[in-house]
Structure formats: C-alpha cells, structure tokens
TIVOFI-105325 format. One record per residue: x, y, z of N, C-alpha, C in turn. Coordinates in steps of 0.05 Angstrom, whole numbers. Layout:
N
<atom <X Y Z> <X Y Z> <X Y Z>>
...
//
This chain:
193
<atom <-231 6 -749> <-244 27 -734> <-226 36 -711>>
<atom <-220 62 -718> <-202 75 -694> <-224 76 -668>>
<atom <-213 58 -640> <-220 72 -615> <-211 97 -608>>
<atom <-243 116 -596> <-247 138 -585> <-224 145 -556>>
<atom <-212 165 -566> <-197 178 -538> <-195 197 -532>>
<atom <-197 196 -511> <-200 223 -491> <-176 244 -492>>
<atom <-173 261 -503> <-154 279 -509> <-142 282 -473>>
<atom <-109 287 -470> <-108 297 -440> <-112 308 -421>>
<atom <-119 338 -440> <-127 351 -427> <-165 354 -414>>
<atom <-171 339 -427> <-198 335 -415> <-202 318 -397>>
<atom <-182 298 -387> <-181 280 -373> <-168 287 -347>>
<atom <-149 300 -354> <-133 322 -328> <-154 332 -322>>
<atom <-170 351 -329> <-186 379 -327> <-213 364 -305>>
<atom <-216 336 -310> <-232 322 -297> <-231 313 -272>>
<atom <-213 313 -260> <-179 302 -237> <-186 329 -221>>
<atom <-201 331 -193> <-190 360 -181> <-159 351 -170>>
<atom <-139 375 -180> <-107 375 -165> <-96 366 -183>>
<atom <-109 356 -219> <-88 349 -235> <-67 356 -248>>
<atom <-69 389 -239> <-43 409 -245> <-57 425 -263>>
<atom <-80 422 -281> <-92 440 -296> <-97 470 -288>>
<atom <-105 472 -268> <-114 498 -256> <-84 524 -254>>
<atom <-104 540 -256> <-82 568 -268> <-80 569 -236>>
<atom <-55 587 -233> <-36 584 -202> <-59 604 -190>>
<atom <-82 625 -199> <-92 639 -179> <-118 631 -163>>
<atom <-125 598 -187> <-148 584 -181> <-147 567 -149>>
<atom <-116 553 -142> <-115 542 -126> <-113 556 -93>>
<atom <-129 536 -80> <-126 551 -53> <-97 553 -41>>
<atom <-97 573 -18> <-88 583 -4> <-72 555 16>>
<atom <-69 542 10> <-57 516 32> <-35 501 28>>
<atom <-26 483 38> <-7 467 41> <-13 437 37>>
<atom <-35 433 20> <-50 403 23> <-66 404 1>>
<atom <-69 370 -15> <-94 367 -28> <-107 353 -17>>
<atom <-137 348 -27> <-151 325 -17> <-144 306 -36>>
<atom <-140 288 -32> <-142 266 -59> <-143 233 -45>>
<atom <-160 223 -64> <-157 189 -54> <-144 185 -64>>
<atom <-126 163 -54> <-104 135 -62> <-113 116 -42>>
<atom <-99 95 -49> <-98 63 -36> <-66 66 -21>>
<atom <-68 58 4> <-47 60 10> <-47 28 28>>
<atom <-10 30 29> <7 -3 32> <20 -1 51>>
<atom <25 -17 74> <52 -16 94> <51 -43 100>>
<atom <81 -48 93> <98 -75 93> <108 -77 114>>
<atom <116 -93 118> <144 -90 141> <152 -125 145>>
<atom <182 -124 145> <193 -156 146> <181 -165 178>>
<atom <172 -181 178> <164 -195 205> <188 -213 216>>
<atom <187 -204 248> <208 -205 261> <230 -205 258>>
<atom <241 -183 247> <264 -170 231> <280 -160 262>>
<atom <263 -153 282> <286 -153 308> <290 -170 324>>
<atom <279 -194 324> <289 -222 333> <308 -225 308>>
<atom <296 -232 290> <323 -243 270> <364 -223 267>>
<atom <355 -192 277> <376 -182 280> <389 -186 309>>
<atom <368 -196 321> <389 -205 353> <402 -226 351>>
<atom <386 -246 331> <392 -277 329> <419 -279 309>>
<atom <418 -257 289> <442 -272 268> <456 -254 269>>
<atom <450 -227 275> <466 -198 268> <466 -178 262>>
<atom <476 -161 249> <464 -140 227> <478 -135 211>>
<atom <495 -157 203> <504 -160 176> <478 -176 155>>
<atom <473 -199 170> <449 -213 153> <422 -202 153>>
<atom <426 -184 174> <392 -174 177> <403 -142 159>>
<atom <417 -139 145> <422 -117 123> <415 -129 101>>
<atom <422 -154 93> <417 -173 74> <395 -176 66>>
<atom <377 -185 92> <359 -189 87> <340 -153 79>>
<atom <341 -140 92> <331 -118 90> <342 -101 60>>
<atom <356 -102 41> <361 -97 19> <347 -113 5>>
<atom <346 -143 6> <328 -160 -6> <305 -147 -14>>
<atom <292 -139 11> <256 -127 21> <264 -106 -8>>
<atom <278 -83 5> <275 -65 -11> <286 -56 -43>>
<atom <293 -85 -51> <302 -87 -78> <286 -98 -98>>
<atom <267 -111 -77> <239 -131 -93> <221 -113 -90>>
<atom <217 -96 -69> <191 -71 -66> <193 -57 -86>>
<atom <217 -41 -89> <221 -22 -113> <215 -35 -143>>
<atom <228 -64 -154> <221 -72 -173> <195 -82 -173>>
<atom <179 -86 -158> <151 -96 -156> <135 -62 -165>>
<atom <141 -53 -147> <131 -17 -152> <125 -12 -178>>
<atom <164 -18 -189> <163 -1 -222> <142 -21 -232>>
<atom <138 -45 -230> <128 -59 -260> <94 -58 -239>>
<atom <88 -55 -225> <54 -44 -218> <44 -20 -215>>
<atom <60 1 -222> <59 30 -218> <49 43 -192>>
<atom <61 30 -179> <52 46 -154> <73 52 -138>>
<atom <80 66 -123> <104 97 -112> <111 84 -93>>
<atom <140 86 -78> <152 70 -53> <152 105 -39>>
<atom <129 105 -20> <123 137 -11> <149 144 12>>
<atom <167 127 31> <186 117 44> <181 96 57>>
<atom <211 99 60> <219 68 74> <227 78 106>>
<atom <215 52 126> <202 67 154> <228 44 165>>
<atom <254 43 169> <269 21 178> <263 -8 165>>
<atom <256 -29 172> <239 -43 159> <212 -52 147>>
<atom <206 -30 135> <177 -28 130> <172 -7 107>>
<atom <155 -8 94> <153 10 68> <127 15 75>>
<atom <126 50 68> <87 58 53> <92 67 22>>
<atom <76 46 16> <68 50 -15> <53 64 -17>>
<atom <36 76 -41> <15 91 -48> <15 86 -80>>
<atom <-10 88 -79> <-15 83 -109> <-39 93 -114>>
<atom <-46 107 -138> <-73 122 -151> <-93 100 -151>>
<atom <-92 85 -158> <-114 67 -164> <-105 38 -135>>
<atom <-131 29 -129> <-125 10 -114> <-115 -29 -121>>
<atom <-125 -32 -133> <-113 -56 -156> <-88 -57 -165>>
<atom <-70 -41 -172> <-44 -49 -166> <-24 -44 -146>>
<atom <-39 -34 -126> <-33 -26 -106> <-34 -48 -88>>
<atom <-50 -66 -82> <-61 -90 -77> <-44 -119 -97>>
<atom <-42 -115 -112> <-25 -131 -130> <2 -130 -116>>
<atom <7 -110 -113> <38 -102 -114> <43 -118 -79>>
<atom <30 -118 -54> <35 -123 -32> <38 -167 -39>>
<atom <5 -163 -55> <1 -199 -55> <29 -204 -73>>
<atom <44 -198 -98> <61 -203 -105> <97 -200 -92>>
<atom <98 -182 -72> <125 -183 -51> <123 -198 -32>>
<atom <91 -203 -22> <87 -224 -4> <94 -258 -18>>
<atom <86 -267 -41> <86 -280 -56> <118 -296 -62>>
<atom <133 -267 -64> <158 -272 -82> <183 -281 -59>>
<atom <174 -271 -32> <188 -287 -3> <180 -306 13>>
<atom <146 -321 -4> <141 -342 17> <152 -368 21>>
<atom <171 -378 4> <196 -389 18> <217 -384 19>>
<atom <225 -367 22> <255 -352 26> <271 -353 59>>
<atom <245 -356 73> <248 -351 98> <244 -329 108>>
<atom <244 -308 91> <230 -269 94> <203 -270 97>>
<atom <186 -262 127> <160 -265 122> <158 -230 119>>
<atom <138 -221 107> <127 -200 103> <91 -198 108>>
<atom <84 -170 114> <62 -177 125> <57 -144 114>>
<atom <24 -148 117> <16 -122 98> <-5 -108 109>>
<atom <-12 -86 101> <-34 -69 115> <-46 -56 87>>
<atom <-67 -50 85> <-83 -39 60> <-101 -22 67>>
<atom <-114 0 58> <-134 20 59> <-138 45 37>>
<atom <-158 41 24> <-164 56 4> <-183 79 14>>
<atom <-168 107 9> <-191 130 19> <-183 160 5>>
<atom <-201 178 27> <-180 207 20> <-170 208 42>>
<atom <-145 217 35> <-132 239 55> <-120 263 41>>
<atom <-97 270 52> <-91 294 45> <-61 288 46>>
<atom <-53 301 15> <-24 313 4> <-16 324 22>>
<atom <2 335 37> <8 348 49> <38 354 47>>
<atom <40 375 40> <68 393 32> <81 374 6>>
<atom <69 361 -3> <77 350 -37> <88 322 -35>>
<atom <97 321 -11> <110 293 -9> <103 278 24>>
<atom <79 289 35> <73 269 57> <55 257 63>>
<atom <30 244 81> <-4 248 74> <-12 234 104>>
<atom <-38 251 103> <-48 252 126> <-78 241 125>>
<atom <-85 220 143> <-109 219 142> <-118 184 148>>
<atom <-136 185 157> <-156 163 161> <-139 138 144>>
<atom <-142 138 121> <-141 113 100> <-103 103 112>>
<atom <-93 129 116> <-58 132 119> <-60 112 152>>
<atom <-79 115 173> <-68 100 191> <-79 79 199>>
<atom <-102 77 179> <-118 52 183> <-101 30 174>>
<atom <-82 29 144> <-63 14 132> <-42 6 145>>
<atom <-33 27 167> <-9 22 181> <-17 10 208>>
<atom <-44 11 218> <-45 -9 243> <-58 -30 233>>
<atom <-70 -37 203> <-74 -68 191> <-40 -83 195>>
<atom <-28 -68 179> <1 -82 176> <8 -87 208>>
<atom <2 -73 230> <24 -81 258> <8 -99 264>>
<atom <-22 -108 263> <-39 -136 271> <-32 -159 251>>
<atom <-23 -154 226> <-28 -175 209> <-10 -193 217>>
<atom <-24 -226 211> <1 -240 214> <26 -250 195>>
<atom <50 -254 196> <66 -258 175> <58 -268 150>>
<atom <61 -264 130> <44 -267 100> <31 -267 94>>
<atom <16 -248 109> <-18 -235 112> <-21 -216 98>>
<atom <-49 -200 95> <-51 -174 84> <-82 -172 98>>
<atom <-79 -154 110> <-109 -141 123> <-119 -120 103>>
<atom <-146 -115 94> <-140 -95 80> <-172 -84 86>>
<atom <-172 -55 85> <-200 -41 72> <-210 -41 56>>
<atom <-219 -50 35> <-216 -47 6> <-243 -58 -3>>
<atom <-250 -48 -31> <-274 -60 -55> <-263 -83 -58>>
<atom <-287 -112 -53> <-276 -135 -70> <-276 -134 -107>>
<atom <-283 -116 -107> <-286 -104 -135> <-256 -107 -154>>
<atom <-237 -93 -128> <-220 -76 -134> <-190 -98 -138>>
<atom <-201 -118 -129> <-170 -150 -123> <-169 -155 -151>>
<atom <-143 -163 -154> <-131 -178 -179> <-148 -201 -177>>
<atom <-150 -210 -207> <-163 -239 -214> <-141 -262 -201>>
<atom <-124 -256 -193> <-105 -282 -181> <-102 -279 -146>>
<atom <-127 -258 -137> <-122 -263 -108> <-152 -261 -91>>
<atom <-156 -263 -73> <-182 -275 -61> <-193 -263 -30>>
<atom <-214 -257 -32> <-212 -248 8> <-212 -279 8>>
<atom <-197 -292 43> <-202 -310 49> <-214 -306 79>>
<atom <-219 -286 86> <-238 -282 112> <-249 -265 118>>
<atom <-270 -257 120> <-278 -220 133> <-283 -217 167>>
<atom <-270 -207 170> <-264 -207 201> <-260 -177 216>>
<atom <-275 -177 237> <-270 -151 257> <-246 -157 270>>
<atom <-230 -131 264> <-195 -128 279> <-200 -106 299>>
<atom <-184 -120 328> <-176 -105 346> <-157 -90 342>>
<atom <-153 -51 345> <-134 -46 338> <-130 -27 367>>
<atom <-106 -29 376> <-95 -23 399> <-91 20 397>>
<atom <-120 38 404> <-116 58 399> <-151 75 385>>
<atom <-159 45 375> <-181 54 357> <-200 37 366>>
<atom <-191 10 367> <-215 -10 379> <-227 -25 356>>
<atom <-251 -34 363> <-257 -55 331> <-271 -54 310>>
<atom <-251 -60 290> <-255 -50 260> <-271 -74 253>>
<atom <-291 -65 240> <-312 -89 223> <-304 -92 194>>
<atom <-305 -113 178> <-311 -115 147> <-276 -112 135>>
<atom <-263 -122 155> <-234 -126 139> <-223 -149 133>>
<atom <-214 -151 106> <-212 -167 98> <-183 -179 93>>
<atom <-178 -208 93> <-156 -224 101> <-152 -229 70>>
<atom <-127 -221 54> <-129 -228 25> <-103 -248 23>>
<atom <-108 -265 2> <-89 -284 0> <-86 -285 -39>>
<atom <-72 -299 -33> <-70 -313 -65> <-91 -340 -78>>
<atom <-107 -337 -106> <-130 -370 -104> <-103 -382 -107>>
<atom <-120 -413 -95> <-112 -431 -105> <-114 -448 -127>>
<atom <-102 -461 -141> <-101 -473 -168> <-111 -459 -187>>
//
C-alpha cells in the first residue's frame, strides 16, 4: 500500500510567505511574519582566552566553533543566519533541530577545552529585507545565550519539541539585564545513560 502525499503545491499554498502567491497578492512591505526557533552560541570566554594565549590560537579555536556549527547545521537543517565575532544566530523552521543542533556543538566541545553556551527561543518575528529578523523570539535567544553558563542552553521552548536524547534539567526564572525576570525557562542538557 502506497502512503498518501501531499502534492507541493498544496502544502506550500498552506505556508503564508511560501512563495505561492502571485506578485500582486503580496503586501506592500519589506518583512514577513513568520515563526522559527532561533539559536545564539558564542565560545565562552573567548576574550580572556585571546589575552591569555593570543590570536593566533584564539583563531584556532574560533574556526574550530565555526567549522563544527556549519557541519552540525548541514546535517540538522537548520541555517547559520551570521556569525556575530564569536558567536553564531542560527535559525531554523522547525524547533527540534534547531535545538538538536545547539545540544549537539555543545556536546561535540565538552572536552576539548571550547566551552560553548546557548540561547534558544521559538516564536514570530519578522523577515525583514530577506535576510535579517526582528522580534521578540530574536532577542529573547540572544540574552538566554549572554546569561547562560558555559555548556548550558537556556531556552523558551515546548518540552514537546526536545530530541529524545536531551532533557530540561531545571525550570527556572532568569534575570535579564534590560527586561527583568523571565519565568518558565528552561536549562536543557543531554539524558544520562
């Protein structure tokens, strides 16, 4: 028995912003609305370690970050949106590999001596000019990542939404320096055994 599929174009056509719409249908603007899950990394204490060894090794190390981000990206499908000096915003359509993709770079440096530290938030914001985005979910992710601690991941998110190989391990209100305190965020790790 052949499984039932959804032809593309019905599935696009379902998607507001999936490109279906004839050019006179779309508004007048410079922005979509659209949800994604969004990611910000950043190597922890990457400017002590470049006062301490250099910036030959703290290049080293910083190619490292962004050679494992990118290959982590391609094989979880989710977008390296730029790279912020030492720090990356990801984005990804769906939140689950988006979330995967942080627990697995966090994962793949925890003994290397590279700590990495993560920020998470799944919402709408807004496209803005095709390649930037604006909004709530965009800076909630980036002041999880500046509180989190090294091989951490703070995140907003559905427990729904975690890989079977990772876990909240705390729910906790975060002070954030600008906004004040966030309730119901969650500290994700990797299970054990």
């Amino acid at each position: 028995m052949t499984p039932k599929t959804t032809p593309a174009s019905e599935w696009a056509e379902a998607r507001p912003g999936s490109g279906t719409e004839h050019p006179n249908e779309l508004p007048d603007t410079s922005y979509l609305q659209i949800e994604r899950t969004f990611c910000f990394a950043d190597l922890s204490g990457f400017t002590r370690f470049t006062r301490e060894h250099g910036p030959l090794l703290a290049v080293d190390r910083l190619e490292a970050f962004r050679r494992i981000s990118r290959d982590v990206a391609a094989k979880r499908g989710v977008r390296v949106a730029k790279w912020l000096g030492d720090g990356v915003m990801m984005v990804g359509t769906e939140p689950t590999p988006t979330i995967a993709w942080a627990g697995h770079v966090i994962s793949h440096f925890k003994y290397t001596g590279i700590e990495i530290r993560a920020g998470l938030a799944t919402g709408i914001a807004l496209l803005f000019e095709g390649d930037d985005y604006i909004g709530e979910p965009v800076n909630l992710a980036a002041k999880l990542c500046s509180v989190a601690e090294p091989g951490e991941i703070l995140a907003h998110c559905d427990v729904d939404d975690l890989p079977d190989w990772m876990q909240v391990l705390e729910v906790e209100e975060v002070d954030i320096r600008g906004v004040g305190p966030i309730g119901g965020i969650q500290r994700l790790g990797p299970r054990i055994g």
